[in-house]
N, C-alpha and C positions, 0 to 999 in steps of 0.2 A: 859814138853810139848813134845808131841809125834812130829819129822822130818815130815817137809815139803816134800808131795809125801809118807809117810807111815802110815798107820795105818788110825785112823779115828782121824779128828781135835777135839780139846776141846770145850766142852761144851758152845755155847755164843760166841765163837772168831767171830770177825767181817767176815764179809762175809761168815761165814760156811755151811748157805744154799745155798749158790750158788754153791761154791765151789764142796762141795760134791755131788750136783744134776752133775756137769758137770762131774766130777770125775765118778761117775756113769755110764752116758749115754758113755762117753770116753772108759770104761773097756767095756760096753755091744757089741758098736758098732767093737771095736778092736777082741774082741771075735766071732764076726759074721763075720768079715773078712776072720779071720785067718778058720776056718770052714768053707768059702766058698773057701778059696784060695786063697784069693786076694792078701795077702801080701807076697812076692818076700824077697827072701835075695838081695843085692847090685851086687852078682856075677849072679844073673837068671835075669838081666835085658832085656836082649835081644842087640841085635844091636847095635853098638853105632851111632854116626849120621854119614855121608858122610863126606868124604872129601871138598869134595865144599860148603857144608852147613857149615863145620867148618869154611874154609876159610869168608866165607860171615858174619858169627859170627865175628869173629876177627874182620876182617874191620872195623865192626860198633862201637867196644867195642873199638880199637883203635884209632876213630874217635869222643872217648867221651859219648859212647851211656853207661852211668852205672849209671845212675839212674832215679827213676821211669819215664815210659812214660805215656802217655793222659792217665788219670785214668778211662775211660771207652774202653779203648784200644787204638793202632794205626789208627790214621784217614783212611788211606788207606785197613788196613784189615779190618774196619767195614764199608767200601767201598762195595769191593767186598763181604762180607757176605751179606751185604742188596741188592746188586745185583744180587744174583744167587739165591736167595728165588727165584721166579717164575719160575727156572729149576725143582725146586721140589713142586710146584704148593701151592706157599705161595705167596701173598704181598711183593713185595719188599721195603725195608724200606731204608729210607736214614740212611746216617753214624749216625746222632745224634737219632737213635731210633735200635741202636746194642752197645751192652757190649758184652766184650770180658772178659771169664771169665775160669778159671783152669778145667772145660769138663762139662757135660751136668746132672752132679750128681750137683755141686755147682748151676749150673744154677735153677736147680729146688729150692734148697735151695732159694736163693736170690730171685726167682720168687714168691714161696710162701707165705715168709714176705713181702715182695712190695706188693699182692695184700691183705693184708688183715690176713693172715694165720699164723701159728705159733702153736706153743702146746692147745690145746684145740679145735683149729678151724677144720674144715671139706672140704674136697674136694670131688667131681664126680670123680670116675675113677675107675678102671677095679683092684680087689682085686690080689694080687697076681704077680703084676708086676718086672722088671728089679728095678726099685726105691723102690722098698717098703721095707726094710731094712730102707733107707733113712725114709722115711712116720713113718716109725714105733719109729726111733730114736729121730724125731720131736714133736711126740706123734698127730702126726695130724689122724682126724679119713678117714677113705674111705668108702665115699656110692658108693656101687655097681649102674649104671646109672639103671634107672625106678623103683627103687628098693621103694623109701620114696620120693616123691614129696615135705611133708614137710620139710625134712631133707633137697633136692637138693635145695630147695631157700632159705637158708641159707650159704652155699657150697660158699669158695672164689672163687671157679671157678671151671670147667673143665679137666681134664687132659687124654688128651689122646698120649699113648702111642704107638711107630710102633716099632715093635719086628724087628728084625733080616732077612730082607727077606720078608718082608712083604710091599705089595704095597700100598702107599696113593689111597684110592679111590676116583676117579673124583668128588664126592661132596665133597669133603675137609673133611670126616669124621663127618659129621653133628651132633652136638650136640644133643641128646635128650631134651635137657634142654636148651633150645633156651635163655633164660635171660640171661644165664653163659658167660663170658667169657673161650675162650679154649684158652688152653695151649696146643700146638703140642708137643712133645718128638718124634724127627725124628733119633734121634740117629745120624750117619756118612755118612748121604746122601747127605750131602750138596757137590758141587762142583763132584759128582760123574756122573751127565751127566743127557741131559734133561730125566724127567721124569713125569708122568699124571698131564693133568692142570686141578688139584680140584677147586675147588671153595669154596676156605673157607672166612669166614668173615674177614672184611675188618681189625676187630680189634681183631683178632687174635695174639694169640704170639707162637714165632715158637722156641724151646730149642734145641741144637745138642752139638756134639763131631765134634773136626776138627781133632781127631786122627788119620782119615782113609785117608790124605792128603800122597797120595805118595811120600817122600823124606824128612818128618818133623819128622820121629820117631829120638831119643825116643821120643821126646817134647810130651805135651800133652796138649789141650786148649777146650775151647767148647766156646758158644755164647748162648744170650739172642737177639732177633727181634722183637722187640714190635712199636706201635704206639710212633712218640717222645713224647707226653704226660704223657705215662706209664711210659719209659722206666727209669726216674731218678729215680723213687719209689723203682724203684727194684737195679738199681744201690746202694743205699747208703747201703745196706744190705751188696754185695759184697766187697765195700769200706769200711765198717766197719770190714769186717772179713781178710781181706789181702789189700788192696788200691789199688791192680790193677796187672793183671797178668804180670807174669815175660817177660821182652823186648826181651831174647834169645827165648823163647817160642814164642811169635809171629811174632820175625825176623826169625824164623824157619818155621811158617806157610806161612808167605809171599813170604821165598824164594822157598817151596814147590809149590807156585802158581805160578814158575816163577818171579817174581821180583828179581835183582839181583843189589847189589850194582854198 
């Protein structure tokens, strides 16, 4: 019998199609990393954290704080993330309608299967995106918006994407396809200071990076903003694949907003 991790498993072993399917998309996506760059040796990490974030780390780990917290995150950081939605001209959502999730790449993952989505299903959104890697790994298809009308009412939803620099426009970026639910991908805007009050739909869901939180590097986190209604659909996806992001990562976003023990 061929080592577990080499070569291709035996013929009939239980589980082998999955295995290998995952086995698969695992080498393809790690391949497309390392090609775009993504992957760091342990010494090119950048920074390490602050003194005082360390300190504030300690505190909490020597106060007991080591293991899992609220599985849709810290009540108070999905406080303020549902608070500051309408500086970037979103609906503000109470705590019980934000997941707190490892950055805005997972979020989509988990947003996807919550709504519906998964290998075969189809989404609205703009070919060629920062996620699409991600799209492509999932094997979800992308209709170009006005592209198939047939195809788009089918579509678990919407996705629209803001690049780099680029401004939400005052209508909230209006869906072509008004049935759909949108999905915002605002990228690291959040908490970065008010900005255009769009007018997007009430049921709107809003995905981000909290990487760009002045004093939280290295940590890394993102978020999920949906109606409370949606928002467990999409939670148990994230809970199924890690149960809840790690306590130093978001005692590191909180104390980047100021909180301090």
């Amino acid at each position: 019998m061929t080592e577990p991790g080499h070569g291709s498993l035996p013929e009939g072993s239980a589980g082998s199609a999955v295995e290998v399917a995952v086995s698969r998309r695992a080498r393809a996506a790690m391949k497309s990393l390392v090609s775009a760059g993504s992957v760091r040796s342990a010494g090119s990490a950048g920074a390490g954290p602050s003194e005082g974030l360390l300190a504030g780390l300690r505190h909490h780990l020597l106060a007991g704080e080591t293991h899992y917290p609220d599985r849709p995150g810290m009540g108070e950081l999905r406080r303020r993330v549902g608070e500051a939605l309408p500086d970037v001209g979103f609906p503000a959502r109470e705590p019980d309608g934000v997941l707190i999730t490892q950055g805005e790449g997972e979020s989509l993952f988990a947003t996807i299967l919550g709504l519906s989505g998964g290998e075969g299903a189809a989404i609205v959104a703009r070919p060629g995106s920062r996620h699409q890697r991600l799209l492509d790994w999932m094997r979800v298809r992308v209709i170009e918006p006005g592209s198939d009308a047939a195809s788009e009412a089918e579509a678990a939803f919407h996705l629209i994407e803001y690049e780099a620099g680029a401004a939400i426009p005052e209508n909230g970026n209006a869906s072509e396809t008004q049935q759909l639910v949108q999905v915002h991908a605002i990228g690291d805007r959040l908490f970065r200071g008010p900005g255009a009050a769009a007018a997007a739909p009430a049921d709107a869901i809003v995905i981000g990076s909290l990487h760009g939180l002045e004093g939280m590097q290295p940590f890394r986190l993102g978020f999920v903003a949906a109606p409370v209604a949606v928002r467990p659909r999409i939670a148990k996806w994230k809970q199924a694949s890690s149960i809840c992001s790690p306590a130093p990562s978001q005692r590191a976003a909180l104390w980047a907003l100021g909180v301090r023990p």
